[in-house]
C-alpha positions as CSV (number, residue, x, y, z in Angstrom):
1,X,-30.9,19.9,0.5
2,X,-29.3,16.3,-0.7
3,X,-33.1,14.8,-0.7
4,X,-34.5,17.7,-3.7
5,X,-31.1,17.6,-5.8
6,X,-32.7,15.2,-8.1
7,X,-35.7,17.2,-8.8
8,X,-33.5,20.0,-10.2
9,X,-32.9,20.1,-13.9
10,X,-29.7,19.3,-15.3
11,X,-28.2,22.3,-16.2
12,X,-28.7,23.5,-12.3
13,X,-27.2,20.1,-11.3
14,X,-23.8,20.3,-13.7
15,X,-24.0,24.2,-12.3
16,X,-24.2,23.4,-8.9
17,X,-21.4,20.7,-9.1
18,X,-18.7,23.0,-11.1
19,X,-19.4,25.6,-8.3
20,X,-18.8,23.5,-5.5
21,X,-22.2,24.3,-4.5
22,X,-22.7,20.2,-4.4
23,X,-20.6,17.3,-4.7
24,X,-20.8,15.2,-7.4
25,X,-20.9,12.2,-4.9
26,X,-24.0,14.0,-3.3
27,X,-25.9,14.5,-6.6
28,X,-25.2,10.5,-7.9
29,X,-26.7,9.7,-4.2
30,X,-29.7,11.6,-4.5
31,X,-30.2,9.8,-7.5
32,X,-29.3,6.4,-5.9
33,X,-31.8,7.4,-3.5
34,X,-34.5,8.3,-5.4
35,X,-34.4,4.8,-7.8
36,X,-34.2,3.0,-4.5
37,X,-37.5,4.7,-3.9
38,X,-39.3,4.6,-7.1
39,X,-38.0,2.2,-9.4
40,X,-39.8,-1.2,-8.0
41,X,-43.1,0.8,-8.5
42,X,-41.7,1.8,-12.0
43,X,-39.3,-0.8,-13.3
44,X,-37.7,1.5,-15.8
45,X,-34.0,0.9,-14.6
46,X,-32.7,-2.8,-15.1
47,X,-29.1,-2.7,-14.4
48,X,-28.2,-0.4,-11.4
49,X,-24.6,1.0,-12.2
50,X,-24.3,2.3,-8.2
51,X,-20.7,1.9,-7.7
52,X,-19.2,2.3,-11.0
53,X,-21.7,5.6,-10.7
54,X,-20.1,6.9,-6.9
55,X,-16.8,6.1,-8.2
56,X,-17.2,8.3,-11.1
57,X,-18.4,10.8,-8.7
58,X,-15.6,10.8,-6.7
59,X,-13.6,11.4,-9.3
60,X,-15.4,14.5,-10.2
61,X,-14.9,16.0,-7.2
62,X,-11.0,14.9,-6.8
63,X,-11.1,16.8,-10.3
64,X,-12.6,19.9,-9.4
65,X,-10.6,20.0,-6.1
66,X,-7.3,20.3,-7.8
67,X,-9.0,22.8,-9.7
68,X,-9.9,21.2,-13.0
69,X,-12.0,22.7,-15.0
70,X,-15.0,20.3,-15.4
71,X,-17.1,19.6,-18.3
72,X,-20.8,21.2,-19.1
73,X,-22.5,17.9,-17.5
74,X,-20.5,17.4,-14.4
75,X,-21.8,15.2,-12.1
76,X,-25.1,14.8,-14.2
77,X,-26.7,11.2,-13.8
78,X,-28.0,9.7,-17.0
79,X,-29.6,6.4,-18.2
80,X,-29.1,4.5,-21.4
81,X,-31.4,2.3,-23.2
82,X,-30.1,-1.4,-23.0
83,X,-29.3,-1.3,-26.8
84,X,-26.6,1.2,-26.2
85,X,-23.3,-0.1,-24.8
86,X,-21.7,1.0,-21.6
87,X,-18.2,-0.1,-21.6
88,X,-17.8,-2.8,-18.9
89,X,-21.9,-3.6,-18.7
90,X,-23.9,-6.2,-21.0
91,X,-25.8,-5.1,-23.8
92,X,-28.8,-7.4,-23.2
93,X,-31.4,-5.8,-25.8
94,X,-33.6,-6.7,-22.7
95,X,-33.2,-10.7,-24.1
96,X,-32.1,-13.3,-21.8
97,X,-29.7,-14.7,-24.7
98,X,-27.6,-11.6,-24.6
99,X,-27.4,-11.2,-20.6
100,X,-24.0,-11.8,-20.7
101,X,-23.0,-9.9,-24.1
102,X,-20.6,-7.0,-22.4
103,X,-19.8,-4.4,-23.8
104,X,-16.1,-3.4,-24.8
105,X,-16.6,0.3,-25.2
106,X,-18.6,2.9,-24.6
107,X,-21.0,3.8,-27.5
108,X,-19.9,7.4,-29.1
109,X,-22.9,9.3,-27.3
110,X,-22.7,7.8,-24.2
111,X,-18.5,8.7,-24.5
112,X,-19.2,12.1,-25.3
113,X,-21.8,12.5,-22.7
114,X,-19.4,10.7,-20.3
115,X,-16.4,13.5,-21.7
116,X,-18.9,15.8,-20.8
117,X,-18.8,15.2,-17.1
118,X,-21.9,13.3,-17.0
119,X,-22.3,9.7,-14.9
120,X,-24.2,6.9,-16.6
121,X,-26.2,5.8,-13.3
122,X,-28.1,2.6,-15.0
123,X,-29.3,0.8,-18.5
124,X,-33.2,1.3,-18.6
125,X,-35.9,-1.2,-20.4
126,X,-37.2,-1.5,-23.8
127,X,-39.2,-3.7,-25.6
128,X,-37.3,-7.1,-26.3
129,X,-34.6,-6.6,-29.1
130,X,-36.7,-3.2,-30.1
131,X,-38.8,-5.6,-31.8
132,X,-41.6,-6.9,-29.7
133,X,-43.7,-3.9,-30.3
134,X,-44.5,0.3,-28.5
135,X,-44.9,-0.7,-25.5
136,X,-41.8,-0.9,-23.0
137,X,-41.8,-4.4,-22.0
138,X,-38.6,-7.1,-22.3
139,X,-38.4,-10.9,-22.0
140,X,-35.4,-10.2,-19.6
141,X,-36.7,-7.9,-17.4
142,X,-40.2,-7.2,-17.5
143,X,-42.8,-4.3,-18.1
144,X,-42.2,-0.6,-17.4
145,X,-45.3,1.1,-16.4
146,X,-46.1,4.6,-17.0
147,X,-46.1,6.7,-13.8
148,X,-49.2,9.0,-14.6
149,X,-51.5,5.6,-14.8
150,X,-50.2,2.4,-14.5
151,X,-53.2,1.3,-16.7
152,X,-51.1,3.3,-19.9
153,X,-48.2,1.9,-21.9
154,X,-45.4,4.8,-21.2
155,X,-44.8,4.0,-25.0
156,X,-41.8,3.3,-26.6
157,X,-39.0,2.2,-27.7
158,X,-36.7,4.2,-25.2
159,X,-39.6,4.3,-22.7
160,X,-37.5,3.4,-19.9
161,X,-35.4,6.3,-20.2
162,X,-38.3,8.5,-20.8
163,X,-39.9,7.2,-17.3
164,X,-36.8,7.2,-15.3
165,X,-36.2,11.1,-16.5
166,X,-40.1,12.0,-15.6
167,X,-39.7,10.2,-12.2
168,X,-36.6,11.7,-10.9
169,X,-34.4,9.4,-11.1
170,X,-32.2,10.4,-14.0
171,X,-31.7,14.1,-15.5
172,X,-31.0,13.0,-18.8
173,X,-31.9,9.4,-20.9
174,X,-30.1,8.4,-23.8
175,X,-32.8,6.5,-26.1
176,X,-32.6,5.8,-30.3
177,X,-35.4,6.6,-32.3
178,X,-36.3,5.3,-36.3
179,X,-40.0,6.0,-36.0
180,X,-41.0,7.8,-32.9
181,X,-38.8,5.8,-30.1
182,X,-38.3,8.8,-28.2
183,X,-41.0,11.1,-29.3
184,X,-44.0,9.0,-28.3
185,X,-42.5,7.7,-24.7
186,X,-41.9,11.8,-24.3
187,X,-45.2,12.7,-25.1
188,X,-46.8,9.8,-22.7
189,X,-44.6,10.6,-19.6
190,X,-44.8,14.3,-20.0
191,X,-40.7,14.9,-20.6
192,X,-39.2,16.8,-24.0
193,X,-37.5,14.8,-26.7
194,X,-34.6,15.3,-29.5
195,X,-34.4,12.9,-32.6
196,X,-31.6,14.4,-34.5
197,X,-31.2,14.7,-38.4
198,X,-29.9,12.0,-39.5
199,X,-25.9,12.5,-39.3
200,X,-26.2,14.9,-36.4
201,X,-25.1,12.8,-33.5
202,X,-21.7,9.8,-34.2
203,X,-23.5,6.6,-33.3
204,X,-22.2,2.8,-34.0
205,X,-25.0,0.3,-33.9
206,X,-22.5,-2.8,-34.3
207,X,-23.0,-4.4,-31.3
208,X,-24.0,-8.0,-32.2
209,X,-20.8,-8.2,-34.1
210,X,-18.7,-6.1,-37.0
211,X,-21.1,-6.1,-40.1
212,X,-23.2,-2.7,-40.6
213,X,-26.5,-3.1,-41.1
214,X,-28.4,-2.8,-44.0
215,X,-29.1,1.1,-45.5
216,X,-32.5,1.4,-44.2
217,X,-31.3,0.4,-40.4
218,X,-28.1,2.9,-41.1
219,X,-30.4,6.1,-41.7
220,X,-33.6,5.9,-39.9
221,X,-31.9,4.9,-36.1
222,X,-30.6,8.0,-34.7
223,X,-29.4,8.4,-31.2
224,X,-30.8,11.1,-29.0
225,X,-31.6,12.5,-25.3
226,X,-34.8,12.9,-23.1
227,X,-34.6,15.5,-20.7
228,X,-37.9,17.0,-18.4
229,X,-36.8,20.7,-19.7
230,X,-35.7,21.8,-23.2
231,X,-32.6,23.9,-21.7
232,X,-31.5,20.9,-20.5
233,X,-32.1,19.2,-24.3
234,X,-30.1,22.0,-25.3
235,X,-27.4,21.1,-23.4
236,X,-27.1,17.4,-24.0
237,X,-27.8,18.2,-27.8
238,X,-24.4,20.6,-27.6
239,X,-22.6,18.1,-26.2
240,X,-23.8,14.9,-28.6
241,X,-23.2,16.7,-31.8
242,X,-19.9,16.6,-33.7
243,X,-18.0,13.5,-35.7
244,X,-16.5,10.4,-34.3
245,X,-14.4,8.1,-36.4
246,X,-16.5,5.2,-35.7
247,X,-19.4,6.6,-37.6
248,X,-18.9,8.1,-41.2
249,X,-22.3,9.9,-41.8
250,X,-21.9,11.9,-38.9
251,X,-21.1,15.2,-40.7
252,X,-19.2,18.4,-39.3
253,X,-22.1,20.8,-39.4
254,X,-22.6,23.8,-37.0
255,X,-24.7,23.2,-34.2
256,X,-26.1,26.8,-34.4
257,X,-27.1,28.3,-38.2
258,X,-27.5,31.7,-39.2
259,X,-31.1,33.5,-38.2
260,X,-34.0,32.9,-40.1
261,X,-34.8,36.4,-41.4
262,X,-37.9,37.9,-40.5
263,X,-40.8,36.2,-38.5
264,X,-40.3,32.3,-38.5
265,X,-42.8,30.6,-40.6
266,X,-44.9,27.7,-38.3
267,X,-46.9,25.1,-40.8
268,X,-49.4,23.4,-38.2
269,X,-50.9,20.3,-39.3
270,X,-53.1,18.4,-36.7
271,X,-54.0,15.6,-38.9
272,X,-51.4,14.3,-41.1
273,X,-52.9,12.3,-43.5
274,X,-56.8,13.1,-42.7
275,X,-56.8,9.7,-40.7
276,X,-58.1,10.9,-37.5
277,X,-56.6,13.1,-34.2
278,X,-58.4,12.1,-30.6
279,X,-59.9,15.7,-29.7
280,X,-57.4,16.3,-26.3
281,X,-53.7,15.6,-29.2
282,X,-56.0,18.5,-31.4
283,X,-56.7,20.7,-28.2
284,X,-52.7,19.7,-27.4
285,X,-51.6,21.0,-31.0
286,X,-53.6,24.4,-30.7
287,X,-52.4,25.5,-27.3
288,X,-49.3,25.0,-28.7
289,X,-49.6,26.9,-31.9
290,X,-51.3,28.7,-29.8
291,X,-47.8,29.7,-27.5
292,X,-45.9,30.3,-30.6
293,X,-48.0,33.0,-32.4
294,X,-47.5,34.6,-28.6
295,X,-44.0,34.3,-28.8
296,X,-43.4,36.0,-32.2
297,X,-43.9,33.2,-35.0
298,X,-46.1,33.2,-37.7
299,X,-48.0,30.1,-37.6
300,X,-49.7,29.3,-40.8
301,X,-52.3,26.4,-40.9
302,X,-51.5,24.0,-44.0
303,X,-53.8,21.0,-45.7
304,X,-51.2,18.2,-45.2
305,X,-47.2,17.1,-44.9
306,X,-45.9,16.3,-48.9
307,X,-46.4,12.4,-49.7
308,X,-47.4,11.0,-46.1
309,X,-48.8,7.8,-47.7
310,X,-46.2,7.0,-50.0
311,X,-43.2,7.9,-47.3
312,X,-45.2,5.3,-44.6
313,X,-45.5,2.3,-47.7
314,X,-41.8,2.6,-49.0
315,X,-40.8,2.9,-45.2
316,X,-42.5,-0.3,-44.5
317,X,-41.4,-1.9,-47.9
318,X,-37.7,-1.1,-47.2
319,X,-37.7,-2.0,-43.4
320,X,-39.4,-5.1,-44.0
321,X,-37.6,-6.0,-47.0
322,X,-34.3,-5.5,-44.9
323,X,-35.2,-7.8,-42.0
324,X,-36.8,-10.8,-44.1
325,X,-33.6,-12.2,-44.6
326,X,-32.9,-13.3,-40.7
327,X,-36.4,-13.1,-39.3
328,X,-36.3,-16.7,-38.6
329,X,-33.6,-16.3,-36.4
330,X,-34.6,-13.3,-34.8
331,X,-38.2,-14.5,-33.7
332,X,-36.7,-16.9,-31.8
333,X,-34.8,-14.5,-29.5
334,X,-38.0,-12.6,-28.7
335,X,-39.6,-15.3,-26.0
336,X,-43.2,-15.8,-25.9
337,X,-45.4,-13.4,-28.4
338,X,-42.8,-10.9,-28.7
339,X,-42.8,-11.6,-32.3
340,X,-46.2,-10.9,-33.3
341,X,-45.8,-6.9,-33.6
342,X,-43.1,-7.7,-36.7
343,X,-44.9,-10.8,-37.7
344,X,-48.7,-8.8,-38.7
345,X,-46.0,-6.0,-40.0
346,X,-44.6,-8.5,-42.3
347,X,-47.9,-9.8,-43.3
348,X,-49.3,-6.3,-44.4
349,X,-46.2,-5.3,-46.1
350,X,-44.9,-8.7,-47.4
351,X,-41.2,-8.2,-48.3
352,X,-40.1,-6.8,-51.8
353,X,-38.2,-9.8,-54.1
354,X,-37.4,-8.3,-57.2
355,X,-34.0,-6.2,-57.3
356,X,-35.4,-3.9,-60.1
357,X,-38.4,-2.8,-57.3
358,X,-35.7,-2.3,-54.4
359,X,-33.5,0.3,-56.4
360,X,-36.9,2.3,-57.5
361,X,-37.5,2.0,-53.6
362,X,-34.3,3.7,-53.0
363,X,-35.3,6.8,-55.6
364,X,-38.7,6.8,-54.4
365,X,-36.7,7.4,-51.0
366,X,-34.8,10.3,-52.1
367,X,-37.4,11.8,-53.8
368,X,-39.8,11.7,-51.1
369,X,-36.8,13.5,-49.0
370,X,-36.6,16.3,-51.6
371,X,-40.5,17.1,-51.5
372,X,-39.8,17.4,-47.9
373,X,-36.5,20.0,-48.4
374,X,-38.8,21.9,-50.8
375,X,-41.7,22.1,-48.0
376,X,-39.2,23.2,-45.3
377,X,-38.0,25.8,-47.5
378,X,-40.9,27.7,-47.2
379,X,-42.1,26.7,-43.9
380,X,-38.8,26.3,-41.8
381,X,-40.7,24.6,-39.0
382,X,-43.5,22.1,-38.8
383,X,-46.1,21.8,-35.9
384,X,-48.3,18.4,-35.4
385,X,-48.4,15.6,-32.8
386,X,-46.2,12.9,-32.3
387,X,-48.9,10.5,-31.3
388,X,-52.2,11.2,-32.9
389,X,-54.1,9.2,-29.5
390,X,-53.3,10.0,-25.6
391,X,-51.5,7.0,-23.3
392,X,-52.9,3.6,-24.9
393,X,-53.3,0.6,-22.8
394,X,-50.0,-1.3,-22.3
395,X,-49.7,-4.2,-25.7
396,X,-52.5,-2.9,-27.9
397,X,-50.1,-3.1,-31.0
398,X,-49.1,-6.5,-30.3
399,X,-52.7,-7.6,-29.3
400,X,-54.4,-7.9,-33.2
401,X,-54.2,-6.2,-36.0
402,X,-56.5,-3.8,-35.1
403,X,-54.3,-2.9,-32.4
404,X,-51.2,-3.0,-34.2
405,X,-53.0,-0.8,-37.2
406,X,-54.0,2.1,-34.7
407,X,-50.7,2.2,-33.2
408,X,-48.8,2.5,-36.8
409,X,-51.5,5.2,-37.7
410,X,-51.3,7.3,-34.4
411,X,-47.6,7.6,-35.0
412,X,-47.5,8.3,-38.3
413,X,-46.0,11.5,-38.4
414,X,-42.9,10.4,-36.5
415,X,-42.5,7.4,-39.0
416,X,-42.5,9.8,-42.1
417,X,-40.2,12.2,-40.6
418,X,-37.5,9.5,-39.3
419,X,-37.9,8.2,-43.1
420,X,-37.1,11.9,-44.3
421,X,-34.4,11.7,-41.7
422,X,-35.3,15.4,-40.4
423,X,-35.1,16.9,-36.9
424,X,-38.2,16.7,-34.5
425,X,-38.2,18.1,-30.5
426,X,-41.3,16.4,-28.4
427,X,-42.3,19.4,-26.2
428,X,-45.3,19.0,-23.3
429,X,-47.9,20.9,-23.0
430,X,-49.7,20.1,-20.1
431,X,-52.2,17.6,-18.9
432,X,-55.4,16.0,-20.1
433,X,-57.6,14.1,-17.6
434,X,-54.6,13.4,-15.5
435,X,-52.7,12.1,-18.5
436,X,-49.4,14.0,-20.0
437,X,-50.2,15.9,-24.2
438,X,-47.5,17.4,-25.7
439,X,-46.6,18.0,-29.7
440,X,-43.4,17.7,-31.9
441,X,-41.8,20.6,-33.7
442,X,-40.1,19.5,-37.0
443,X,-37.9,21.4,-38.6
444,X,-35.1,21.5,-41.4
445,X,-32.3,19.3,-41.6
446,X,-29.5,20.0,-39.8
447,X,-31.8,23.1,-37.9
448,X,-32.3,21.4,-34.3
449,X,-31.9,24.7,-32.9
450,X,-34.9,26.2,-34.8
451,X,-36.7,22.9,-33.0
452,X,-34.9,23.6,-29.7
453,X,-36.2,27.6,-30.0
454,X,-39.6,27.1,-31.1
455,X,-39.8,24.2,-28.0
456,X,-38.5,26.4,-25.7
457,X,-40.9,29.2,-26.4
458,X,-43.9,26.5,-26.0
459,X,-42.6,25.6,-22.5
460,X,-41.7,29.1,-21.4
461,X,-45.4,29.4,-21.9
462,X,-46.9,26.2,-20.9
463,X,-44.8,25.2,-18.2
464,X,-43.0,21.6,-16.9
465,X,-44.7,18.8,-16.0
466,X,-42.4,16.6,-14.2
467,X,-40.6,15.2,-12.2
468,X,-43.8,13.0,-11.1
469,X,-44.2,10.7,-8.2
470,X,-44.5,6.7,-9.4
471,X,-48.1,7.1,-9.1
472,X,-48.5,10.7,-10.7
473,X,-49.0,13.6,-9.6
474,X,-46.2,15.7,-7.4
475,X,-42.8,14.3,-6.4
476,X,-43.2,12.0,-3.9
């Protein structure tokens, strides 16, 4: 049985492990197995964490054979984006400049997934610094491709974790998101998705040294897992929750509220924004709506999401206005044309100068997030697509500005909703010409088990694409 244990999802794994039904040295070797098998075809894990992983493992099982009681994850293998430290392992940011930059703690999500029982097996790619663009390609160490068609970008920014989760060789991923960074690489490589509210999940993004970033790099990046089946979401989002004293905003709220009363209200919107939706991301939102009227919730067709095109401009204005400042610096850690992607960004949206415009920014902000509050009030969840086009070609938003303007517009919902700062869970829901389509359920803040719910009653329905073979289709 070793050879299928890393096809199972993770809640059978940890179950299986705090039964004594497997080891915990077993699991991390099927794991070790399966990225000895897949990864060269895939290059979404860049540094293997094999020993450290077995000798965790070990200690598992020295655990639960003294008859320690062992944590919800036990045992479970997970990656972590290389932007997220792993005490003891660099924190490269995939740039060749930081190779050596190791880390002296473990980030708070990947210590409570680690309290949890679970075993970080490897870091896995992004684009270099997060900057250099969707697609999942670093100076450091390469391009990811996506297993469905290794014509299609697997998307990003956490696309390594989303393609090592599809493929078997991790049950869980820990990417960030600010703009889609784990809701588009879900949707591409068929796996589900959680970007928390913002304040959900302790996160401390000091890792190039002890200054916090600016405000708008403190509330859109929020920490969050990929998973190939919501229940397993579920489980990693029960575990990430709570407060850490390295992170202030993250707030002591239950991870379960009180039940909505009557029928829970849907608002489906396939084309935020009336800028266009490819026909198979319509047909995608449909079925989907489609599962939930079957499962009991009243899904309402709406014209539109409150203030889409103001939310995208003072999104851009703030983030850009932000970064200005050490762009000149940072373009010259990205190696060949990784700066492009921010460089057409900052010459759409050139950076605000006058003071007075930043603080109306700032209101514009809040007020944008209480049109939203107002929205959610009467529609508790929201149903649209996290990426308005199927798998693009690898580079297109780096490529011109074409490229780059397509890209921004396909994920526009995501960009509004990390601005608002609200929940979202990418959910599949099945395949188009060979190629993964899948939606995101948004709800209220604070509400990601509404989200969790609503995405579980859409796969119940529509089933589980993956784990996937490095060249699609099945698990070989």
């Amino acid at each position: 049985m070793q050879d299928t244990w890393w096809q199972r999802p993770a809640t059978a794994q940890a179950a299986a492990v705090r039964s004594g039904e497997v080891s915990a040295a077993e699991l991390v070797e099927s794991h070790l197995e399966r990225i000895a098998a897949v990864n060269p075809r895939v290059n979404a894990v860049t540094q293997l964490l094999a020993e450290r992983a077995r000798e965790a493992a070990e200690r598992t099982d020295r655990r639960r054979a003294a008859g320690d009681a062992l944590g919800p994850l036990a045992g479970v293998p997970f990656t972590v984006k290389e932007s997220t430290p792993i005490e003891g392992v660099p924190t490269t940011f995939g740039v060749k400049r930081f190779r050596d930059l190791v880390a002296a703690a473990d980030a708070p999500p990947v210590a409570r997934l680690r309290a949890a029982g679970a075993i970080p097996i490897g870091h896995s790619n992004m684009p270099t610094l997060i900057l250099a663009g969707m697609h999942t390609r670093s100076e450091l160490f390469g391009d990811t491709v996506n297993p469905w068609d290794h014509g299609r970008t697997p998307g990003g920014t956490s696309g390594g974790d989303a393609v090592a989760v599809a493929t078997g060789m991790a049950a869980l991923g820990l990417g960030n998101d600010s703009g889609g960074s784990i809701r588009v690489p879900a949707q591409f490589c068929g796996v589900a998705g959680l970007k928390p509210t913002t304040g959900r999940f302790p996160a401390d993004h000091r890792v190039l040294g002890p200054d916090d970033p600016g405000p708008a790099s403190q509330m859109l990046v929020t920490d969050g897992p990929l998973a190939r089946t919501v229940a397993d979401l579920r489980l990693a989002y029960e575990v990430l929750a709570g407060t850490d004293p390295r992170d202030p905003r993250a707030v002591a709220v239950p991870v379960y509220g009180d039940p909505l009363p009557g029928k829970a209200k849907v608002a489906v919107v396939t084309d935020p924004g009336g800028q266009g939706v490819h026909p198979a991301v319509a047909k995608a939102i449909q079925t989907a709506a489609d599962a939930l009227r079957d499962a009991g919730y009243e899904v309402c067709e709406v014209p539109d999401v409150p203030r889409l095109d103001e939310a995208l401009d003072a999104y851009n204005r703030i983030t850009v206005t932000e970064f200005a400042p050490n762009w000149p610096v940072v373009r010259t850690l990205l190696g060949p044309g990784g700066d492009r992607y921010i460089e057409m960004a900052m010459e759409r949206t050139p950076p605000v100068t006058d003071p007075a415009e930043v603080m109306r920014l700032m209101g514009t902000w809040l007020n944008i997030r209480r049109s939203w509050a107002e929205f959610l009030a009467e529609y508790p969840l929201l149903l649209g697509p996290s990426f308005t086009e199927p798998p693009v070609e690898p580079g297109l938003e780096s490529r011109d500005r074409a490229g780059r303007d397509r890209v921004a517009s396909a994920m526009r919902l995501c960009t509004a909703t990390s601005f608002v700062g609200i929940p979202a869970v990418a959910v599949p829901t099945g395949l188009t010409d060979g190629l993964p389509c899948g939606v995101q359920i948004i709800g209220r803040a604070f509400r990601e088990d509404l989200c969790l719910d609503a995405a579980q009653a859409v796969e119940d329905r529509l089933g589980v694409l993956t784990p996937v073979g490095p060249d699609g289709g099945g698990v070989g």
